[in-house]
N, C-alpha and C positions, 0 to 999 in steps of 0.2 A: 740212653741211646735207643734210637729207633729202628725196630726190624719188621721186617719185611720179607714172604717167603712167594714166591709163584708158581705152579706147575703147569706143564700142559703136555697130553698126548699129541704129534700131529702125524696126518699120515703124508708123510715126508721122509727119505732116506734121511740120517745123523748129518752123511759127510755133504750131502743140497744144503740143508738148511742153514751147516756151519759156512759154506759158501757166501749166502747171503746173508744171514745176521753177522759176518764180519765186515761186511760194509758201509758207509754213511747210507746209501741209496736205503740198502735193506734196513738201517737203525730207522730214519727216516717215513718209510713206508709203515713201522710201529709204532710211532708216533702220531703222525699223523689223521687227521687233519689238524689236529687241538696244536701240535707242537711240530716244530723243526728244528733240529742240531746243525750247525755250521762245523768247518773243519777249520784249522787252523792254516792258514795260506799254503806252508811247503806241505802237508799233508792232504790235498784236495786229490782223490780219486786213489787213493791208499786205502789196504785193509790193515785190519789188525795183524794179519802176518809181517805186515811193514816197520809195526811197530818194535825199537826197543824194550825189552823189560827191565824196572825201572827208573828209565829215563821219563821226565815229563815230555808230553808230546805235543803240548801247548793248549791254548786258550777254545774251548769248540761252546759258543752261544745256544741258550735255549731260548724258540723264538717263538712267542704266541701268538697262532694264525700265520707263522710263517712269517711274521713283520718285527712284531715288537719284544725285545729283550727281556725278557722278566728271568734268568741267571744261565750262569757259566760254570761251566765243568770247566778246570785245568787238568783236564786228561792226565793222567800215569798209569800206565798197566803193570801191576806187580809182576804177573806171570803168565803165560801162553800156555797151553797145554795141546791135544790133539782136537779138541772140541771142548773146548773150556778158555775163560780169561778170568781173571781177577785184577781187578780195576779197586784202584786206591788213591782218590783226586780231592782235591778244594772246589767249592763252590760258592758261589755269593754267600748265598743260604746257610751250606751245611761243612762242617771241617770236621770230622772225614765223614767225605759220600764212599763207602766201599760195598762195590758190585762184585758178585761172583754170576756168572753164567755157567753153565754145562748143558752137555746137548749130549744125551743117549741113544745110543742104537736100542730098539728095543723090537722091531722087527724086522723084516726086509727091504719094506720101506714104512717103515714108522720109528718115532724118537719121543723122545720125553727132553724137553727143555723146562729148563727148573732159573730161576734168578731169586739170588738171598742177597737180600738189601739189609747195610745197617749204617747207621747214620746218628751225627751228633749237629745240632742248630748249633749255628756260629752264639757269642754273647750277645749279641742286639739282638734276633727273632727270640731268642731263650730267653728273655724278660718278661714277652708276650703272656699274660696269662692263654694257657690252654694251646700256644704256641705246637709244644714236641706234639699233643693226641693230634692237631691237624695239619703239623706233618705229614706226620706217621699215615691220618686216610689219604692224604691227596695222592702220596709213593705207591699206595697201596692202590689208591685207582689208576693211577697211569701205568700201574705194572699189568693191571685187571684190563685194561685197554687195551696193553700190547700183544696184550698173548691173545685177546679176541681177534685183534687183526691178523696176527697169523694163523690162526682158527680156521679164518676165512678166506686166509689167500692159500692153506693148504689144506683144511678139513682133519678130519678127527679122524683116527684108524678105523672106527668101525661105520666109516660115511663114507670109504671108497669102498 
């Protein structure tokens, strides 16, 4: 199984940033430009507070350059928290993708978000010789991606 650990300071209040990282718009804005997440039809313009814990919440496409398909999350949120999720889905790729997020207060307006990845290759990619180690970097660079992008759309506590 493949892990995955990320941190980031950003100077951002907890309860802003939990605002936008529960939505596609804000998942989206960390992805990109390399990637775009789709929602599942009745979930378009939902947050994660919308969601049941769970329930699968459907089908939401990874889309390279924002066009073409290379896999899919079947969304399930284990559990909600106050600034926390744990996400437990099927993917093309990987049977179980499980996400944890949290997001800490760590000053007045600064937080600490953290995402621990772990992950198993479905049988077919797991045949690949060297298949699970490049995994394991490409999660680890699009996690290294996403937290720079929020780096940048909210800066590091000791930048304001």
């Amino acid at each position: 199984m493949g892990e995955v650990e990320q941190s980031s300071d950003l100077a951002v209040a907890a309860d802003d940033l939990w605002e936008e990282v529960g939505t596609l718009a804000g998942v989206n804005r960390e992805l990109g430009p390399w990637l775009r997440m789709t929602a599942p039809r009745d979930l378009r313009g939902a947050t994660l507070a919308d969601l049941t814990p769970g329930r699968p919440a459907g089908r939401a496409w990874l889309l390279l350059g924002g066009l073409i398909p290379v896999d899919y999350d079947d969304l399930c949120i284990e559990s909600l928290g106050a600034r926390s999720f744990h996400e437990c889905s099927r993917m093309l790729t990987m049977d179980p993708w499980r996400h944890e997020r949290t997001i800490e207060e760590v000053g007045p307006r600064s937080c600490r978000i953290t995402d621990r990845l772990r992950f198993s290759l479905r049988p077919l990619p797991a045949r690949v010789p060297g298949a699970d180690r490049l995994a394991a970097a490409i999660v680890a660079a699009l996690f290294r991606h996403r937290h720079r992008r929020l780096a940048k759309l909210y800066g590091q506590p000791s930048q304001r």
